[in-house]
C-alpha positions as CSV (number, residue, x, y, z in Angstrom):
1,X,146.3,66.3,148.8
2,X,143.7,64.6,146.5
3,X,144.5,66.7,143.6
4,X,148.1,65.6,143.5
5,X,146.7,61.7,143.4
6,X,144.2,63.1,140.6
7,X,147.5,64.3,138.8
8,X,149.5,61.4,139.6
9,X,146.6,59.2,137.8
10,X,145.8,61.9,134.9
11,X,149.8,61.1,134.0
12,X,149.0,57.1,133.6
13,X,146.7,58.3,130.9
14,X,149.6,58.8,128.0
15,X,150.6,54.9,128.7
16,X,147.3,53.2,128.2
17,X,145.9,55.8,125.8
18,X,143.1,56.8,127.4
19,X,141.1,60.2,128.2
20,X,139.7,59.2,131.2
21,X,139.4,56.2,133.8
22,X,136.2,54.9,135.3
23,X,136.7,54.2,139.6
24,X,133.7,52.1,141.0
25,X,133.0,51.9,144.0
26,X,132.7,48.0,144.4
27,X,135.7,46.0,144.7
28,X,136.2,42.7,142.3
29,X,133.6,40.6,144.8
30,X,131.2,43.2,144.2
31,X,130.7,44.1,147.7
32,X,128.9,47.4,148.8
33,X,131.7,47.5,151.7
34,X,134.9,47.2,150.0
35,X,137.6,47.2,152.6
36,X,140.0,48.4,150.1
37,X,138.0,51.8,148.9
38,X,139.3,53.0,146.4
39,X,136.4,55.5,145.5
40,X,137.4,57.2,148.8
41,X,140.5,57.5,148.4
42,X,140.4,59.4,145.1
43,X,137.0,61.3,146.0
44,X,137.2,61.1,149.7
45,X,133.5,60.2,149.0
46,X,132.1,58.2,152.1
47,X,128.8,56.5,151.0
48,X,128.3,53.0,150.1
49,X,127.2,53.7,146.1
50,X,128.8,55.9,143.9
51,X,131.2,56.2,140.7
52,X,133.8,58.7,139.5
53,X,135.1,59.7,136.1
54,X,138.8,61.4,136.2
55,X,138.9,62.9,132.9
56,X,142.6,65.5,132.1
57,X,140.5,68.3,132.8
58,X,137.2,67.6,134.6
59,X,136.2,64.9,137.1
60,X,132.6,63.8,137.9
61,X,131.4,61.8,140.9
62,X,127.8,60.1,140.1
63,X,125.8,59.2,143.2
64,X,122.1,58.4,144.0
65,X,119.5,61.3,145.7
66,X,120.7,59.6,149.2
67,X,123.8,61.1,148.7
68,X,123.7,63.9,146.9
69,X,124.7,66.7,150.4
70,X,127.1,64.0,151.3
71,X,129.2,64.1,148.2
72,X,128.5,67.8,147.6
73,X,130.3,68.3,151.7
74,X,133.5,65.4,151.3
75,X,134.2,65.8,147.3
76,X,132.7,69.1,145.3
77,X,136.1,70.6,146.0
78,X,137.4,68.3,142.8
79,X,134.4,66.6,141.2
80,X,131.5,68.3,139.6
81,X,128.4,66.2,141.6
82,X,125.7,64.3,139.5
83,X,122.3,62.6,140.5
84,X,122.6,59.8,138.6
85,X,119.1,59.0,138.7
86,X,118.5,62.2,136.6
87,X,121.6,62.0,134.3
88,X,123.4,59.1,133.4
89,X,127.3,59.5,132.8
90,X,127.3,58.9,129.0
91,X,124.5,61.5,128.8
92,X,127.5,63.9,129.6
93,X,130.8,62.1,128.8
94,X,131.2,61.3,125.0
95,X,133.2,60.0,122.3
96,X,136.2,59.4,124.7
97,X,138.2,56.6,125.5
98,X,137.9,55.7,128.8
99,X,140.3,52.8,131.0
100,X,138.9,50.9,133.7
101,X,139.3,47.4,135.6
102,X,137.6,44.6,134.2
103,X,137.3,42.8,137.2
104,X,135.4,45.4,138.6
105,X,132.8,46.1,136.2
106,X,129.8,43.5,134.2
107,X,129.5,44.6,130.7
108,X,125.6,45.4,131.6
109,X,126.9,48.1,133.7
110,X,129.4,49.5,131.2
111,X,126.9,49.5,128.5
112,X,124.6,51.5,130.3
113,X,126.7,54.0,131.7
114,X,129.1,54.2,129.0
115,X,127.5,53.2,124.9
116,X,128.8,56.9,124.0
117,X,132.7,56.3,124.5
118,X,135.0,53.6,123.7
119,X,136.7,51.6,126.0
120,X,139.7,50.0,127.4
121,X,140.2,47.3,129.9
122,X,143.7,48.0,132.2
123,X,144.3,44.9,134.3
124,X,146.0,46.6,136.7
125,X,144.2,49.1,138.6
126,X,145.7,52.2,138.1
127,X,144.1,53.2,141.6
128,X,146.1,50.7,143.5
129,X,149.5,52.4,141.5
130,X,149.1,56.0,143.4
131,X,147.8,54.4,146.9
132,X,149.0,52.2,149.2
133,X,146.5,49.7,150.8
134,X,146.9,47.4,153.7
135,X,147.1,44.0,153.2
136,X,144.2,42.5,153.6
137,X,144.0,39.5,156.8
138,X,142.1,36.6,156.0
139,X,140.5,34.1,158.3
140,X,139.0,30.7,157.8
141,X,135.6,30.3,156.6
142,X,132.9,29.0,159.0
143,X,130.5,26.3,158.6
144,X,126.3,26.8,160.0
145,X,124.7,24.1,161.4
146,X,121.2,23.0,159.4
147,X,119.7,23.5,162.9
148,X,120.7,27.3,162.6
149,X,120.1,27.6,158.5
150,X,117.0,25.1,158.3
151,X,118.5,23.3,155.3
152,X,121.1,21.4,154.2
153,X,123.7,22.1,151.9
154,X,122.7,19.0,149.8
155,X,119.1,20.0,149.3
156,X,120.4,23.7,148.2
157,X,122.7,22.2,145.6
158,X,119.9,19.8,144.6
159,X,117.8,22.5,143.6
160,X,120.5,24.6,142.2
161,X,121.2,21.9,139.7
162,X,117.8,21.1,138.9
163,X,118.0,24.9,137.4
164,X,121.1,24.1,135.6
165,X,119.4,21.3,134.0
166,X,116.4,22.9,132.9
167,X,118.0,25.3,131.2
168,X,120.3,23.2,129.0
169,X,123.4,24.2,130.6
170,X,126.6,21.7,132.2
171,X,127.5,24.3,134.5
172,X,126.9,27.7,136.6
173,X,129.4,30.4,137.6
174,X,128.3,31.7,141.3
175,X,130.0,34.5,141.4
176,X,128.4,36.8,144.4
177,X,130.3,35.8,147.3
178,X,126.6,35.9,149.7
179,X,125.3,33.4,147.1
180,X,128.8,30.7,147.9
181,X,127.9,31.9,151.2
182,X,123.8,30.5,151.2
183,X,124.8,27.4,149.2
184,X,127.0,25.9,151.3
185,X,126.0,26.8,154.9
186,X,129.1,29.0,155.4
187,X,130.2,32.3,156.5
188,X,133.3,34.2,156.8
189,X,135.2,37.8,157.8
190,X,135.4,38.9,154.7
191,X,133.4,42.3,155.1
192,X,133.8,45.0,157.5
193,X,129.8,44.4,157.8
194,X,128.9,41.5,156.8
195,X,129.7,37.8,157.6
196,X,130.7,36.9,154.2
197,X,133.3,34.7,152.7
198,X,135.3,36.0,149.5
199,X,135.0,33.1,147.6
200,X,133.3,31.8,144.1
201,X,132.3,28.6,143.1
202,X,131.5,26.4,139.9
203,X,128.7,24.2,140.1
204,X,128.1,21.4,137.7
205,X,125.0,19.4,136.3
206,X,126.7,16.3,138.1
207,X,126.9,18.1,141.6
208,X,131.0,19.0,141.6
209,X,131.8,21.7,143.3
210,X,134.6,23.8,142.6
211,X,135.0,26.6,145.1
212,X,137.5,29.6,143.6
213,X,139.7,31.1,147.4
214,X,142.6,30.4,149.2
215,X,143.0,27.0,150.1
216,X,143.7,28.6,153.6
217,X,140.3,30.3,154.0
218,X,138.2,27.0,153.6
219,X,140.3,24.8,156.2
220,X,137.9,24.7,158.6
221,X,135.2,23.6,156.1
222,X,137.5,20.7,154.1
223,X,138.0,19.5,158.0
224,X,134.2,19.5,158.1
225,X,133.9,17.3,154.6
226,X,131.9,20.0,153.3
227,X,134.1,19.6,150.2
228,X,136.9,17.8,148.9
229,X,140.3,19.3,149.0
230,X,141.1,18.7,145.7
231,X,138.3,20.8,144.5
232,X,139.6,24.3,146.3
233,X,140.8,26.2,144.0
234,X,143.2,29.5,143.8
235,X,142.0,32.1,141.7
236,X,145.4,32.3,140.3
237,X,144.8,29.1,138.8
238,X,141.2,29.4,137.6
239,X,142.4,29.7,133.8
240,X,144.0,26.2,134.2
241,X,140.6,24.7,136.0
242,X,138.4,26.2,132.9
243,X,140.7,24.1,130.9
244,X,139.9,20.6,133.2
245,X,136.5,21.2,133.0
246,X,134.6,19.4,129.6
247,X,133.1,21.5,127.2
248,X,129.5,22.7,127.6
249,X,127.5,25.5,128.5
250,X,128.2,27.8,131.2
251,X,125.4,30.0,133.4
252,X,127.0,33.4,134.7
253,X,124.9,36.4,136.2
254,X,124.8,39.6,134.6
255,X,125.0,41.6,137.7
256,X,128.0,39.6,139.4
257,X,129.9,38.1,137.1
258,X,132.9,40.7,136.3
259,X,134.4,41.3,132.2
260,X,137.5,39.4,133.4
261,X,135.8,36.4,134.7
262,X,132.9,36.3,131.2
263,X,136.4,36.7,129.2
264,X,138.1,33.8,130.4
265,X,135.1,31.8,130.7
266,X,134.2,32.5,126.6
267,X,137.1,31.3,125.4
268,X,135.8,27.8,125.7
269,X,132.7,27.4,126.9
270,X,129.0,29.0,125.6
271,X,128.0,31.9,127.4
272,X,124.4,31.7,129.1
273,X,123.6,34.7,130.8
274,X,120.9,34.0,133.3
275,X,120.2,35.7,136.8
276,X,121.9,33.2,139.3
277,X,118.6,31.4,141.0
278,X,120.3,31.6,144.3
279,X,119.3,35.5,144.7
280,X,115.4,34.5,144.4
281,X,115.6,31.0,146.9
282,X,118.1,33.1,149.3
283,X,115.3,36.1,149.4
284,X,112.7,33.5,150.7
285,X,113.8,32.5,154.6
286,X,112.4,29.4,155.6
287,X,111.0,28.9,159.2
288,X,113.8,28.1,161.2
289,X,115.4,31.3,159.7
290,X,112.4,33.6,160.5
291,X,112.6,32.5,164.1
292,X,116.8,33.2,164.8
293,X,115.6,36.6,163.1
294,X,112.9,37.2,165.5
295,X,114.8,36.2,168.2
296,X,118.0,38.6,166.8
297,X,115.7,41.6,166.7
298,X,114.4,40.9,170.5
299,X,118.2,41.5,171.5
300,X,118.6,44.2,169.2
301,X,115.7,46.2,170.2
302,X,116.7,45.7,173.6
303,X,119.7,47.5,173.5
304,X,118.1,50.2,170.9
305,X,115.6,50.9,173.7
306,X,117.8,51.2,176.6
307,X,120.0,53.7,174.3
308,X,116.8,55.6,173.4
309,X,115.9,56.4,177.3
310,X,119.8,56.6,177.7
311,X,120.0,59.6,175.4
312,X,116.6,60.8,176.2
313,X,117.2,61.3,180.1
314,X,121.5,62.0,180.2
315,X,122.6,64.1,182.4
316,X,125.7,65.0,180.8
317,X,125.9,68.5,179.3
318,X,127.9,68.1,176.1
319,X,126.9,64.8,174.1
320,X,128.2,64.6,170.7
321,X,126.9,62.4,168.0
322,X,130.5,60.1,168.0
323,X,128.9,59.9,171.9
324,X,126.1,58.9,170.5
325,X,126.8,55.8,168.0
326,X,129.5,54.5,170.9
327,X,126.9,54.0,173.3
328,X,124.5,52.5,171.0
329,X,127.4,50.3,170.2
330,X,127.9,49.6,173.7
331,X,124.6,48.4,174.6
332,X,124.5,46.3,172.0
333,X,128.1,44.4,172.6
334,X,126.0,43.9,176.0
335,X,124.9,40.8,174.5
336,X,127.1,37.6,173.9
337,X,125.4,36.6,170.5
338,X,126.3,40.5,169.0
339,X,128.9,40.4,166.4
340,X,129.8,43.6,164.8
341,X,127.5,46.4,162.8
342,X,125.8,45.5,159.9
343,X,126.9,48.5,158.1
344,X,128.1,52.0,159.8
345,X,125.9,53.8,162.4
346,X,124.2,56.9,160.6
347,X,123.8,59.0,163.9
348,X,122.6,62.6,162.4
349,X,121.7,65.8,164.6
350,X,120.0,68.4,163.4
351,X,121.2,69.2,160.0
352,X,123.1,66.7,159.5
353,X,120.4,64.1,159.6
354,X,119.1,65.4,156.2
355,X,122.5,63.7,154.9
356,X,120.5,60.3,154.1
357,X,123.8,58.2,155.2
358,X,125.4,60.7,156.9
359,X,129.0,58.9,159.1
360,X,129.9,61.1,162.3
361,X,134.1,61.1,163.1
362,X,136.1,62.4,165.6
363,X,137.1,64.7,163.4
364,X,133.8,66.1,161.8
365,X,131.3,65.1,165.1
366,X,128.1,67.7,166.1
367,X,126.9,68.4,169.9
368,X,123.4,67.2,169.8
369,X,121.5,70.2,171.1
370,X,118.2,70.1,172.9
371,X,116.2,71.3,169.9
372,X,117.7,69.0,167.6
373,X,116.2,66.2,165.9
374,X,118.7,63.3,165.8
375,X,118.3,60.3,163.6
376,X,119.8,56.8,164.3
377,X,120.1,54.2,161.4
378,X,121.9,51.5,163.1
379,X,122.3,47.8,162.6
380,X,124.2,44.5,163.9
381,X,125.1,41.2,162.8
382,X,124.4,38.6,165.7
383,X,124.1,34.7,166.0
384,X,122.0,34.3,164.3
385,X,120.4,37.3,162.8
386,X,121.1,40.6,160.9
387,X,119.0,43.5,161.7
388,X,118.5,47.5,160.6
389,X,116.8,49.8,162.3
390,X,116.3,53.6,162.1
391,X,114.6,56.1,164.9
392,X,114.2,60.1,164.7
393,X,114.5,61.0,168.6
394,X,113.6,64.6,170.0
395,X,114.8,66.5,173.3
396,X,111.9,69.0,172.7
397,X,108.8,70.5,171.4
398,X,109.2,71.1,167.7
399,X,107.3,73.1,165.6
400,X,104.4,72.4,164.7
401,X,105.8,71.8,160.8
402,X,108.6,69.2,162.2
403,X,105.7,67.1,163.9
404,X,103.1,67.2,161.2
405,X,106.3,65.7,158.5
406,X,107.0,63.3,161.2
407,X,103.6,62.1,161.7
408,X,103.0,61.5,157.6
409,X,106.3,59.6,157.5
410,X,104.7,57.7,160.5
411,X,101.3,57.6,158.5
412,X,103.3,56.0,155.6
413,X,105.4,53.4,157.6
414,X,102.2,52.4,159.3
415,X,100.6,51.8,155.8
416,X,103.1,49.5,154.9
417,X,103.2,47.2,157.1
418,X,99.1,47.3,157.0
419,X,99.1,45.7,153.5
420,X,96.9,43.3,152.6
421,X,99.6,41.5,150.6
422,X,97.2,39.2,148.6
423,X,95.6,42.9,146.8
424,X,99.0,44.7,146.5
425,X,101.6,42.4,146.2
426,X,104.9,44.6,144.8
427,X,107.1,46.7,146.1
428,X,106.2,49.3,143.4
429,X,102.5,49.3,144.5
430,X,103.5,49.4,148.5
431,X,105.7,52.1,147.6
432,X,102.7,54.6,146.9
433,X,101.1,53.6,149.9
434,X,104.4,54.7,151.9
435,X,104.5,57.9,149.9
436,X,101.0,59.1,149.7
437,X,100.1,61.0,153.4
438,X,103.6,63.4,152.0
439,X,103.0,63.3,148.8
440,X,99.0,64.9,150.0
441,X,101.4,68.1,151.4
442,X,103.7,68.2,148.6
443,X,106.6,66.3,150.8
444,X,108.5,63.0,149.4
445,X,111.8,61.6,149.8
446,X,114.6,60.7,147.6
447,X,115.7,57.0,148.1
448,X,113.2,53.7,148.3
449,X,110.9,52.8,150.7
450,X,112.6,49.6,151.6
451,X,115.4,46.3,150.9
452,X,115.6,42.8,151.1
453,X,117.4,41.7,154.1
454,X,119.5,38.3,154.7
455,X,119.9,36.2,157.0
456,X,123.1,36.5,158.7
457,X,124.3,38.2,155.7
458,X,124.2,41.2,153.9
459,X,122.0,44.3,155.3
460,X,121.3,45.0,151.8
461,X,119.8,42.4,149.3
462,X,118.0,41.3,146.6
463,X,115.7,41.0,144.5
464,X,112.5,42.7,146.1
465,X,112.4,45.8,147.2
466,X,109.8,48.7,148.7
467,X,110.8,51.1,145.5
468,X,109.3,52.6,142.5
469,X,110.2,50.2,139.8
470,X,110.3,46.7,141.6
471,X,108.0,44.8,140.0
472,X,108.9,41.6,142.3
473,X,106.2,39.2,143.5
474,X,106.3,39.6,147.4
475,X,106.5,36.1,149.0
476,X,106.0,34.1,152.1
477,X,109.6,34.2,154.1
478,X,110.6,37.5,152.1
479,X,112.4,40.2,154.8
480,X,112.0,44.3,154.0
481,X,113.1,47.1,155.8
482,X,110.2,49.9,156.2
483,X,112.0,53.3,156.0
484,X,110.0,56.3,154.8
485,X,111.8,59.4,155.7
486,X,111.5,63.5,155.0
487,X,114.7,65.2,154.7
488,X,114.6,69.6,154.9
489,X,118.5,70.2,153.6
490,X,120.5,71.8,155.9
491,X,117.8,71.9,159.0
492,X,116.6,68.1,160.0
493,X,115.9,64.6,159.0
494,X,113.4,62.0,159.2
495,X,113.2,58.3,159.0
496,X,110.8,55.9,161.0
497,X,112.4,52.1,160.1
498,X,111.2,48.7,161.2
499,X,112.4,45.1,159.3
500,X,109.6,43.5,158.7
501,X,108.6,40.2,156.9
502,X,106.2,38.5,154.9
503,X,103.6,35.4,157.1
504,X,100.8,33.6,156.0
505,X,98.1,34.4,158.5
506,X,94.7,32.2,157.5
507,X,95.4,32.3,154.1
508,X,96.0,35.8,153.7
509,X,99.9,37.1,153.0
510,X,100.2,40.1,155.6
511,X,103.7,41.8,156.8
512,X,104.9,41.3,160.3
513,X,107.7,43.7,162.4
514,X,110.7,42.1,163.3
515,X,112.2,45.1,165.0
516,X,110.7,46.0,168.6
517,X,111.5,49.6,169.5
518,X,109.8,52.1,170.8
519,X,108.5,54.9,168.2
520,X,108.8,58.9,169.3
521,X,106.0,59.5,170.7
522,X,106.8,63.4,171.3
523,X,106.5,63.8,167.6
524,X,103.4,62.5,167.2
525,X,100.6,64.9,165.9
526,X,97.4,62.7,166.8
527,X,94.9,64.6,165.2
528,X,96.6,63.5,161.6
529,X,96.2,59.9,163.1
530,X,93.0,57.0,162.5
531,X,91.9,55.3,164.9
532,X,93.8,52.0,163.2
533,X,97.1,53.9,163.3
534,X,96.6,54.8,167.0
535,X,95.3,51.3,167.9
536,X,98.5,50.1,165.8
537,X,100.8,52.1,168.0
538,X,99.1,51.2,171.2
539,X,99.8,47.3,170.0
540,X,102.9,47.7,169.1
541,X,104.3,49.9,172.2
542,X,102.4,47.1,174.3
543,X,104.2,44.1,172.9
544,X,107.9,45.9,173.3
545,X,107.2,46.8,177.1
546,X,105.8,42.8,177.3
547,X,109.1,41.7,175.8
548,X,111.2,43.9,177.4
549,X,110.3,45.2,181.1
550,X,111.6,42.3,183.0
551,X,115.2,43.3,181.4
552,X,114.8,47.2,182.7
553,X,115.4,49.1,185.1
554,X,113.0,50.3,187.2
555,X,113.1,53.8,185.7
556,X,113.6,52.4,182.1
557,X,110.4,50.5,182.7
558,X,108.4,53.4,183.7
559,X,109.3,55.5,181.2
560,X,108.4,53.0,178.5
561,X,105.2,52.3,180.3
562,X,104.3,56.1,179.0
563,X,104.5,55.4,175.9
564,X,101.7,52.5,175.8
């Protein structure tokens, strides 16, 4: 029972003098899939962001709006749930003294969610004391070819240290295992979802490397030459490396750089704290990676359509929504170059598709019914590609209400990916134009319009975004996702998704679809539609059944010939 654990941890609290402890979700890479969870297993919370505070009599569990009915079904039993977009936890908790793990929080985030209480850094995770976790497996890193990543390892660090020198500094602290990950051409199986290597690395004004793993995980890369033995690193023995290394000035990022790791690096060095440079040239894909990502999303959207007439004309009476995401998973292992998902397949019938990231079990699993909507956020990691991709299918006629939210959604996604980048060039102004055809009726939706996208890395990343606040200069090479959605609690949800990407097209910056999958067409009201949405939809139905119909079946191929 989770209350005993909750007791179990409240009785730590004497020890370490503390009235509360702070459990991210993140582990100490940062990652937004943590394969140890230790959110979940005190809150038996689910979603991929959130944050609990165990206090000896009350217990809170702060999430964003695309979780709210999520955490409200898996934890209200024990946690009072807050919207943490509306109030932030030291707006509630106060003038307490609160434990937590430095290696799992920056001080940026510690200041903003907790000025109002003091604070006490436990450096052993009291989570870890009332659970028991698997051991985690490691495997050795793995080395992309510049043919694959369009650049060289040596031109990355190159410009890496030209931004070390400009700012006065001897060395920078990468700390976000993705941005090791872009710098030196590698991967790794780090990440239940994405091909990342847990690993850190020191780079200095003279171009040494110093990469912070097990000397295990980077074999296949010291075989390679990529780097010198004798500058891997055990975390274990990072306090003795700070000591090596000459005195100077030291870059770390404020979102990515843990307390533990600003602590030890303060005691001899001067702090600089400057966003790491790799998040900004890792947001802009260069050509080669455009076209593995175009290629990715062919594959992808193959196996996405097939599922769609799959589930669409099955003749099985009872298919549930674990049903569902296995043979989407299925079709896509179809393919040599798929990998594994990019994060967990969101596959939501009827009400449950109103919980933004809702995860189907065994255990917890719907029957889709024939007048259920059912919406499909998917996504998988291929050579070479990452991709994410959401459709709202129907088995139906809907009311007239369902169709008329499903065509502004529509209206929005279509707007986006219309923008004349070189007039609206942020994601806060493209989020209006996403927004506006519900806002007209008084409908909107909780989370952002869209993310930054890797390449071959994580599904989610920075630092532009489709959202009300990011200010970010949208670039040639930049990848989105285009998700406007509707959600009625406890009835249906909506969400129309494409990745696109930002081209130069005769001097003017216009967006571009990566994903190729048929739209639902059945949920189209086409009076609510101009003629440049309806020519947009003939286009783009046109170009999947081009790419795809030689790889169909013959009734697969005429049922996508209806939708042109």
């Amino acid at each position: 029972m989770i209350i005993e654990k909750i007791n179990n941890l409240r009785n730590k609290f004497k020890k370490y003098k503390i009235d509360g402890y702070i459990v991210p979700k993140n582990d100490d890479y940062f990652s937004e899939y943590a394969k140890n969870d230790r959110l979940k297993k005190i809150t038996k919370f689910s979603g991929s962001a959130g944050l609990a505070v165990i206090l000896n009599k009350k217990n809170y569990l702060f999430v964003d709006g695309r979780y709210t009915i999520q955490a409200q079904q898996e934890s209200s039993d024990n946690y009072k749930i807050i919207e943490i977009h509306k109030k932030l936890p030291n707006e509630i908790i106060k003038n307490l003294n609160l434990g937590y793990d430095p290696s799992l929080f920056t001080k940026n985030i510690l200041k903003k969610y907790f000025s109002n209480n003091s604070l006490t850094a436990i450096n052993h995770n009291l989570i870890d004391q009332i659970f028991k976790f698997k051991k985690i497996k490691t495997k050795p890193f793995f080395s992309l070819d510049k043919s694959v990543v369009g650049e060289s390892h040596h031109s990355k660090i190159s410009k890496v240290v030209k931004f070390i020198k400009s700012n006065n500094a001897d060395y920078l602290f990468v700390s976000a295992p993705e941005n090791v990950a872009w710098l030196l051409n590698i991967r790794g199986y780090d990440s239940p979802s994405s091909p990342i290597p847990n690993a850190r690395l020191i780079i200095s004004k003279n171009k040494k490397i110093y990469l912070i793993t097990k000397k295990s995980n980077a074999k296949t890369i010291i075989k390679e030459k990529k780097i010198n033995t004798k500058y891997i690193v055990d975390e274990n023995n990072l306090s003795n490396l700070f000591y090596q290394l000459e005195e100077g000035n030291f870059i770390i990022d404020n979102k990515s750089c843990s307390i533990l790791y600003e602590n030890i690096i303060k005691k001899r060095f001067k702090v600089l704290k400057i966003e790491d440079p790799i998040y900004k040239l890792k947001s802009i894909k260069n050509e080669q990676e455009i076209k593995h990502m175009i290629e990715t999303h062919k594959k992808d959207g193959l196996a996405l359509t097939k599922f769609i007439y799959w589930i669409k004309n099955v003749n099985k009476k009872v298919i549930t929504e674990v049903d569902a995401q296995n043979r989407l998973e299925k079709f896509r292992k179809l393919n040599p170059a798929y990998l594994f998902p990019s994060f967990n397949t969101i596959a939501g019938a009827g009400s449950n598709g109103a919980i933004v990231h809702y995860r189907a079990t065994p255990k917890n699993t719907k029957k889709i019914k024939k007048q259920d909507l059912l919406l499909v956020d998917s996504g998988g990691q291929y050579k070479f590609g990452t991709t994410d991709v959401t459709r709202t299918i129907c088995f139906s006629k809907q009311k007239k209400t369902i169709v008329n939210a499903y065509t502004y959604v529509l209206k929005g996604h279509i707007a986006v990916v219309q923008t004349n980048l070189n007039k609206i060039d942020t994601g806060k102004k493209i989020d209006v134009r996403a927004r506006k055809f519900l806002k007209k009726v008084g409908l909107d939706y909780e989370h952002g319009t869209g993310h930054g996208v890797g390449f071959f890395l994580n599904v989610h990343e920075g630092p532009q975004s489709i959202s009300k606040y990011n200010n970010i200069k949208l670039t040639k090479g930049m990848i989105l996702s285009n998700e406007p959605g509707f959600y009625k609690k406890g009835h249906f949800g909506i969400r129309i998704e494409n990745l696109i990407y930002v081209k130069k097209f005769k001097n003017k910056l216009l967006f571009d679809n990566f994903t190729l999958a048929p739209i639902e067409k059945d949920l189209i009201n086409y009076k609510l539609l101009n003629k440049s949405e309806k020519d947009y939809l003939f286009r783009y139905h046109l170009k999947i059944y081009s790419e795809y119909s030689s790889l169909l079946n013959k009734n697969e191929r005429r049922w996508l010939a209806q939708l042109i």
